[in-house]
N, CA, C and O atoms as a GROMACS GRO file, in nm:
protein
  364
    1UNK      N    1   0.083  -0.119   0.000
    1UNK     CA    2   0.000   0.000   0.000
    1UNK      C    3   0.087   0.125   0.000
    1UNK      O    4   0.068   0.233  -0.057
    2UNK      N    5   0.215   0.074   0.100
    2UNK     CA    6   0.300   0.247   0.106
    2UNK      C    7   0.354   0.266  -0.043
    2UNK      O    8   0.356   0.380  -0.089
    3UNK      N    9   0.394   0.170  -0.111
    3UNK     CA   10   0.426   0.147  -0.241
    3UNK      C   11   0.378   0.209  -0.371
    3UNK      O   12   0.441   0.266  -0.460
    4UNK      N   13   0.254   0.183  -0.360
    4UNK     CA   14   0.125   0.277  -0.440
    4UNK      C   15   0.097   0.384  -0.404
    4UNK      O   16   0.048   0.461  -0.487
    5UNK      N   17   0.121   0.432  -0.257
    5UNK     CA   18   0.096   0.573  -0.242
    5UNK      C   19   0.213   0.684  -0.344
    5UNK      O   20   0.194   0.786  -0.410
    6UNK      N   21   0.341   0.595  -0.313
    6UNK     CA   22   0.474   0.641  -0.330
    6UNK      C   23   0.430   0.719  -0.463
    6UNK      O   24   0.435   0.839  -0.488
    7UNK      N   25   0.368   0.566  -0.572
    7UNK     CA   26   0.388   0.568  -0.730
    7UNK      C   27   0.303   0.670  -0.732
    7UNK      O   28   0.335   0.756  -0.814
    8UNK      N   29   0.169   0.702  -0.647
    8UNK     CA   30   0.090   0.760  -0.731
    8UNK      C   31   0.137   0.918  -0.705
    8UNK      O   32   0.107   1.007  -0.784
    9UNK      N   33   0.195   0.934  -0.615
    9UNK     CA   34   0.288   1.049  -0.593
    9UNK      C   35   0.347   1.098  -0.681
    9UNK      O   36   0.326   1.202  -0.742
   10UNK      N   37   0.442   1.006  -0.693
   10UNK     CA   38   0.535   1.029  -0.832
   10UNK      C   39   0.460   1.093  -0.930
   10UNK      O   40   0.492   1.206  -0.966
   11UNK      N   41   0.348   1.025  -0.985
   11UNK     CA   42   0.282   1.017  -1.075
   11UNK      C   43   0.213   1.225  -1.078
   11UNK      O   44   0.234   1.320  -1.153
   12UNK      N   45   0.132   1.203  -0.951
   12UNK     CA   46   0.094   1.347  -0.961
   12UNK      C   47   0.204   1.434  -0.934
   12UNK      O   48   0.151   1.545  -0.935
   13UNK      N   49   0.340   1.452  -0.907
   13UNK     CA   50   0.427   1.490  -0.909
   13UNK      C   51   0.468   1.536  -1.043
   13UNK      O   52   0.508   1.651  -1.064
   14UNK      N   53   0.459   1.447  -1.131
   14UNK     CA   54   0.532   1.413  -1.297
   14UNK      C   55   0.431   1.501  -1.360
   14UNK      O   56   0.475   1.581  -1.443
   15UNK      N   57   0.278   1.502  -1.330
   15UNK     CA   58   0.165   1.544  -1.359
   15UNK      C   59   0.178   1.682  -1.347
   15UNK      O   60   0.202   1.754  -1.445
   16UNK      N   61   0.162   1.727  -1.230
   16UNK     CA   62   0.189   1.898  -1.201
   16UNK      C   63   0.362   1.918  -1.226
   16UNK      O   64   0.383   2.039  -1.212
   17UNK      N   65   0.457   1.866  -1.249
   17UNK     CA   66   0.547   1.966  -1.309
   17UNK      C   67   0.623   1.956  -1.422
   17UNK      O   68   0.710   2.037  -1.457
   18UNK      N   69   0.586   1.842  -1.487
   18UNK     CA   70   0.613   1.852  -1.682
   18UNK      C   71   0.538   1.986  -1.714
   18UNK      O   72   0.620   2.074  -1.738
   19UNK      N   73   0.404   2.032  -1.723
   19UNK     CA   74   0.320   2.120  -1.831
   19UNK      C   75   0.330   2.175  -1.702
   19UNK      O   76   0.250   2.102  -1.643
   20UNK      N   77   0.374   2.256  -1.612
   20UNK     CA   78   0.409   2.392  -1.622
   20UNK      C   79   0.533   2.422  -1.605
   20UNK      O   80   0.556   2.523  -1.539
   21UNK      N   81   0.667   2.332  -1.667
   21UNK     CA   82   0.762   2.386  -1.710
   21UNK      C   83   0.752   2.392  -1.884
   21UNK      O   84   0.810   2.470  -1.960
   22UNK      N   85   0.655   2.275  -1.918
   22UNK     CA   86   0.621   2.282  -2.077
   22UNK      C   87   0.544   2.441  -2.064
   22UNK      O   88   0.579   2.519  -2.152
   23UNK      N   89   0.462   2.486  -1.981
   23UNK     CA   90   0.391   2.618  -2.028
   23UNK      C   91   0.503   2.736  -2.003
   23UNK      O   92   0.489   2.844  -2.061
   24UNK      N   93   0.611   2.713  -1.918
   24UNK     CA   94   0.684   2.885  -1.936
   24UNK      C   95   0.792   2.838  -2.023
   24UNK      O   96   0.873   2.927  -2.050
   25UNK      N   97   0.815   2.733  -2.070
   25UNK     CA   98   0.922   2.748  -2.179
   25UNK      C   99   0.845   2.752  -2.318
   25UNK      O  100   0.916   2.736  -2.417
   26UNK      N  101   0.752   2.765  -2.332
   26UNK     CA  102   0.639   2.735  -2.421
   26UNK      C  103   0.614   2.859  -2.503
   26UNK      O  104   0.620   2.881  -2.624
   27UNK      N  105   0.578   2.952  -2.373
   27UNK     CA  106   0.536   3.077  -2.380
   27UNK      C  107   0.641   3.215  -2.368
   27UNK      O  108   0.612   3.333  -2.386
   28UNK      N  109   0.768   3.156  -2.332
   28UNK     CA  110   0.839   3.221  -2.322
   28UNK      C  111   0.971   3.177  -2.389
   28UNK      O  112   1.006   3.069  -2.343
   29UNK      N  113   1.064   3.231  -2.492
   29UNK     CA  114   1.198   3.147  -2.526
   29UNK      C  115   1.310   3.177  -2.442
   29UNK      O  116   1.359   3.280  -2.395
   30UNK      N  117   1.335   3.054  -2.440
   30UNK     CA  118   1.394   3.041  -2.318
   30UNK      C  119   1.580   3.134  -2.336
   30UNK      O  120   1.596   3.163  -2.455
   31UNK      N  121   1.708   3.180  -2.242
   31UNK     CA  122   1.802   3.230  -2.293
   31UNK      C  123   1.859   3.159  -2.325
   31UNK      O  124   1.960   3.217  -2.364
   32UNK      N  125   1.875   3.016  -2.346
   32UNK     CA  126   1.958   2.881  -2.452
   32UNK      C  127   1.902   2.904  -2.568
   32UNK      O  128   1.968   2.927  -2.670
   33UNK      N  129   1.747   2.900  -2.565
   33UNK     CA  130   1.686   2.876  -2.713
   33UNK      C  131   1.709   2.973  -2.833
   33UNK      O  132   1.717   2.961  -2.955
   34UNK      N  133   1.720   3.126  -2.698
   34UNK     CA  134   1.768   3.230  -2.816
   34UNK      C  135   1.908   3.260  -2.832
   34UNK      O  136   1.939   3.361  -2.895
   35UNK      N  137   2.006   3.177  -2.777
   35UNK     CA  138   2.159   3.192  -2.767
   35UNK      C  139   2.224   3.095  -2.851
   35UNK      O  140   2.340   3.109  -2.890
   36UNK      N  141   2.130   2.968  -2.886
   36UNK     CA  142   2.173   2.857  -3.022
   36UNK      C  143   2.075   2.838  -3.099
   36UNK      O  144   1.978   2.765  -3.077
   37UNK      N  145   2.107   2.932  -3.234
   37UNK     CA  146   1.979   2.956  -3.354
   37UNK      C  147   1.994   2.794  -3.378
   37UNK      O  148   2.092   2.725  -3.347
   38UNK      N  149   1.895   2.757  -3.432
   38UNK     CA  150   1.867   2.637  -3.483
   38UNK      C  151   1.845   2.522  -3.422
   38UNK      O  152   1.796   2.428  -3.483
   39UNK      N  153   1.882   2.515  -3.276
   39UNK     CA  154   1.847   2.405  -3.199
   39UNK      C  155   1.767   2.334  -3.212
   39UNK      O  156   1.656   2.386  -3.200
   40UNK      N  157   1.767   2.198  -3.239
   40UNK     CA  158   1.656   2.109  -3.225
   40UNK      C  159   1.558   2.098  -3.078
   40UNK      O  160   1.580   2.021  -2.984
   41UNK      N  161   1.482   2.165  -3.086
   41UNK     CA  162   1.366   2.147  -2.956
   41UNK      C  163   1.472   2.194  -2.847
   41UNK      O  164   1.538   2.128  -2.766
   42UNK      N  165   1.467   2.292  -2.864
   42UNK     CA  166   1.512   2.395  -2.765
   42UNK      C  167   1.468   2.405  -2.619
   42UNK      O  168   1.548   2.400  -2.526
   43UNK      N  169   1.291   2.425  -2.601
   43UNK     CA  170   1.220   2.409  -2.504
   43UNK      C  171   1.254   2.243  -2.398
   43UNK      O  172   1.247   2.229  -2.276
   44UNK      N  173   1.286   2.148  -2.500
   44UNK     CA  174   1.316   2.050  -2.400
   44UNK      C  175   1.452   2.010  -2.326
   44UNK      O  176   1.468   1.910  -2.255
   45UNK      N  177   1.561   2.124  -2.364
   45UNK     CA  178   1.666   2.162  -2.334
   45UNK      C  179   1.673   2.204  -2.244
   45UNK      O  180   1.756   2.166  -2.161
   46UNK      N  181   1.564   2.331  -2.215
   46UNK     CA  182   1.584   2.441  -2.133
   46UNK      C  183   1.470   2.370  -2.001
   46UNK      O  184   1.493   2.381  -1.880
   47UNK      N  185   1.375   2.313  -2.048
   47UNK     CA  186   1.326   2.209  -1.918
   47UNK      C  187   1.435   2.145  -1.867
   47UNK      O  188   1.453   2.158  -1.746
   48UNK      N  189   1.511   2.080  -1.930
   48UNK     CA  190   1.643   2.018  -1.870
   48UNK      C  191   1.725   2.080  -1.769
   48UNK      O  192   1.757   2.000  -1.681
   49UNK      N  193   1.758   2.166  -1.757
   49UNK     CA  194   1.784   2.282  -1.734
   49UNK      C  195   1.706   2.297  -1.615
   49UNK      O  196   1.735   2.236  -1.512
   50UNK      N  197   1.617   2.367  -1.623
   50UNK     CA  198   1.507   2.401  -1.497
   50UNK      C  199   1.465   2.310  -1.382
   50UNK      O  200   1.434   2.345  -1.268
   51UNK      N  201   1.472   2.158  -1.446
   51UNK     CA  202   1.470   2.057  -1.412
   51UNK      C  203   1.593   2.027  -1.303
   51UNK      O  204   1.572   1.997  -1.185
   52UNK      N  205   1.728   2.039  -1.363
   52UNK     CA  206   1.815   2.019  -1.302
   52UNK      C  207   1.884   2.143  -1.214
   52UNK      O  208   1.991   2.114  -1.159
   53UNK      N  209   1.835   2.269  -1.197
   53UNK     CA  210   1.818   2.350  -1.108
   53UNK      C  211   1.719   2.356  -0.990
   53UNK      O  212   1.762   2.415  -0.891
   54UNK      N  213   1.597   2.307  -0.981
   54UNK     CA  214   1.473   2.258  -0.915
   54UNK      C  215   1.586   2.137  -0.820
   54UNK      O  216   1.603   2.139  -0.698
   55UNK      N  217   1.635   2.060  -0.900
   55UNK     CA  218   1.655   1.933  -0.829
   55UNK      C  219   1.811   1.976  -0.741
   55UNK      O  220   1.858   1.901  -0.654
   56UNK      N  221   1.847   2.050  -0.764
   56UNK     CA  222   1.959   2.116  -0.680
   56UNK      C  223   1.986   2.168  -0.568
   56UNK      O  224   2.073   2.160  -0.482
   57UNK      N  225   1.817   2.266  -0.605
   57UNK     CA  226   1.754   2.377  -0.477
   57UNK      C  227   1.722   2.256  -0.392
   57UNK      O  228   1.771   2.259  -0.279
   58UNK      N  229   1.643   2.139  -0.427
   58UNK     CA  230   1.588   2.042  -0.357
   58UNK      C  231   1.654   2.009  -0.229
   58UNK      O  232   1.620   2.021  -0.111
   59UNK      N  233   1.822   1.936  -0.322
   59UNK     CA  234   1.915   1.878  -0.267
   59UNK      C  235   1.983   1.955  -0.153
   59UNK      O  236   2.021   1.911  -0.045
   60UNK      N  237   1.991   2.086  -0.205
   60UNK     CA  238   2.077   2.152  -0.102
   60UNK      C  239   1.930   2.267   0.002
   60UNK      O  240   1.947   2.377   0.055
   61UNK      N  241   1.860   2.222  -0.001
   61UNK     CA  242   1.757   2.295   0.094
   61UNK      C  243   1.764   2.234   0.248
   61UNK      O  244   1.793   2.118   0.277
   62UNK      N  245   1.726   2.356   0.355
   62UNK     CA  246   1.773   2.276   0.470
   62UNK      C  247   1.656   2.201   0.545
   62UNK      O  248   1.670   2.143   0.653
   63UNK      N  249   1.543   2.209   0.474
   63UNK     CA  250   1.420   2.076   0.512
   63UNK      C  251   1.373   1.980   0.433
   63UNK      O  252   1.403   1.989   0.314
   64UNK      N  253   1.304   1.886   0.468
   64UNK     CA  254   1.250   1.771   0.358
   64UNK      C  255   1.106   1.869   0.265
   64UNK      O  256   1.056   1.826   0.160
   65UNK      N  257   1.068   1.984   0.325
   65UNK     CA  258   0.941   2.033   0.248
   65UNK      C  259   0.828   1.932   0.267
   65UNK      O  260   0.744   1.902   0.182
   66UNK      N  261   0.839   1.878   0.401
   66UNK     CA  262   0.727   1.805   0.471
   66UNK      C  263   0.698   1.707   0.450
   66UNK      O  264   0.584   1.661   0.459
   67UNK      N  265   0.846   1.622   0.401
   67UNK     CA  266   0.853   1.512   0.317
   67UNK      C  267   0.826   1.469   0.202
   67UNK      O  268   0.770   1.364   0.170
   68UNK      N  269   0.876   1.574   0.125
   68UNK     CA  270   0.790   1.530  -0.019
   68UNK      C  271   0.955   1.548  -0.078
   68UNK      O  272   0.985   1.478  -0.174
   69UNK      N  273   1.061   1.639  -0.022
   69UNK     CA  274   1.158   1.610  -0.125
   69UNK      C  275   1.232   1.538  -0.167
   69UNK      O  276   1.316   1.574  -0.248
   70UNK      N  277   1.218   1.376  -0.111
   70UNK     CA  278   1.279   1.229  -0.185
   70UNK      C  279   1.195   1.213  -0.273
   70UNK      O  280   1.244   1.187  -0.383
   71UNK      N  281   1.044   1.219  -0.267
   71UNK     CA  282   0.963   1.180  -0.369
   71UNK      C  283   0.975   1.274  -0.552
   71UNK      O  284   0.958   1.229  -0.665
   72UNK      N  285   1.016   1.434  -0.498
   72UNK     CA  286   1.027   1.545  -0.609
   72UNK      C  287   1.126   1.515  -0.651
   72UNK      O  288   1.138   1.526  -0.773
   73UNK      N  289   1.228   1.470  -0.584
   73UNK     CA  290   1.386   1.428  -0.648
   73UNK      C  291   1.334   1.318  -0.735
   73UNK      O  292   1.297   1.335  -0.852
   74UNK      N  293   1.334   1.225  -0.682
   74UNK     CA  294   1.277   1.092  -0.803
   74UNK      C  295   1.166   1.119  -0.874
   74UNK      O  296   1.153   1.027  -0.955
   75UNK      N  297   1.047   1.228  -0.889
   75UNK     CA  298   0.996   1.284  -0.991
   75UNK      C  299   1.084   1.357  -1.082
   75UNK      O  300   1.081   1.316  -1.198
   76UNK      N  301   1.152   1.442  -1.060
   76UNK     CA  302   1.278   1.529  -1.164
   76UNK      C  303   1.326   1.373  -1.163
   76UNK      O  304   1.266   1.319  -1.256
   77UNK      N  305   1.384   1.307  -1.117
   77UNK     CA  306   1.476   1.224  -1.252
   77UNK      C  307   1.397   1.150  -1.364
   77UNK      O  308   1.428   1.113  -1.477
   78UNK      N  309   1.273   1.142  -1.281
   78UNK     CA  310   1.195   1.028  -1.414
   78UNK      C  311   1.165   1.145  -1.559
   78UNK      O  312   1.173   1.125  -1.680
   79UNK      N  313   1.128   1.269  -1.480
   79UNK     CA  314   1.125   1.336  -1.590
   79UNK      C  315   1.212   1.335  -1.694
   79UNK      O  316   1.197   1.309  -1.813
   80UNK      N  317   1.338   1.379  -1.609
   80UNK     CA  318   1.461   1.422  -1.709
   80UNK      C  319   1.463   1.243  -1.771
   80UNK      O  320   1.459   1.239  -1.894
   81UNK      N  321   1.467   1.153  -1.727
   81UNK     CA  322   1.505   1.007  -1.829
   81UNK      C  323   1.396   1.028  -1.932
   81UNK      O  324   1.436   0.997  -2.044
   82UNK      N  325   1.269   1.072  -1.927
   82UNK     CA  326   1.135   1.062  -2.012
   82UNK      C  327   1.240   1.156  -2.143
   82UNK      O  328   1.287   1.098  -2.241
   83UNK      N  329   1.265   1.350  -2.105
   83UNK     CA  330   1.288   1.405  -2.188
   83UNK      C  331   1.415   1.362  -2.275
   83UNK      O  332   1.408   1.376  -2.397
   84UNK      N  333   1.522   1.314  -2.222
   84UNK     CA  334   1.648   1.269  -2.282
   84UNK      C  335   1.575   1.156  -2.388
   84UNK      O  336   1.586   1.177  -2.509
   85UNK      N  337   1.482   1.011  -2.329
   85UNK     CA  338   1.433   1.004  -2.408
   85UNK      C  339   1.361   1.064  -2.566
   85UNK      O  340   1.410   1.048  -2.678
   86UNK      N  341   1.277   1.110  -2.543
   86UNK     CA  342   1.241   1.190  -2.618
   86UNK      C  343   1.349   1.249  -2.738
   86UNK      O  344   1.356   1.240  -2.861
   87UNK      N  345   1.427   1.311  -2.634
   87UNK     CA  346   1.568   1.349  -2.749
   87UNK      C  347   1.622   1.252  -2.827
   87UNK      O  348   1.642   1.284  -2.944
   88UNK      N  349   1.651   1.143  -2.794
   88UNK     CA  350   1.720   1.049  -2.858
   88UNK      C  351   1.603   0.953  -2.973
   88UNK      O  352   1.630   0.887  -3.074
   89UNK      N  353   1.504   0.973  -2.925
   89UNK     CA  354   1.366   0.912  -3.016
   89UNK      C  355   1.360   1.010  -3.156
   89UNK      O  356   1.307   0.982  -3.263
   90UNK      N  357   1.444   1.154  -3.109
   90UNK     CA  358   1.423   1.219  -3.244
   90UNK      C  359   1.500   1.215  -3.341
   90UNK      O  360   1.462   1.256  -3.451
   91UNK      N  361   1.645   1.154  -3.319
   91UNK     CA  362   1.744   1.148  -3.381
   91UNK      C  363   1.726   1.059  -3.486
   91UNK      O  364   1.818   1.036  -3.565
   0.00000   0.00000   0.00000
């Protein structure tokens, strides 16, 4: 049962913060996207990015955030494996 709580965590975790880092890199270009003309999918770069700054603040913050920041850490990585995916699916 603690197991399934975990996943479904994850899950709404993955849920609320893919599409609203997809909506401000979306809506906004990002300073990678406009610093390398031509980039292939720029926006999923610069999630990368945001992604791996989020997961930093996480790491080096001086509370758990009420226990949710082992669960947000292993949400940012599944993300970032999904988007690298993605990258390499386009090649």
């Amino acid at each position: 049962m603690r197991r399934l709580l975990k996943t479904a965590l994850v899950v709404v975790t993955l849920a609320a913060v893919v599409p609203v880092i997809t909506a401000v890199t979306w809506h906004a270009p990002s300073a990678y996207a406009l610093s390398v003309p031509n980039e292939p999918h720029p926006e999923i770069k610069a999630a990368l990015g945001a992604l791996a700054r989020a997961k930093s603040h996480l790491q080096k913050a001086a509370h758990d955030f009420g226990g949710h920041r082992v669960d947000a850490i292993a949400a940012i990585d599944k993300a970032e494996e999904q988007l690298k995916l993605a990258l390499q699916f386009d090649k």
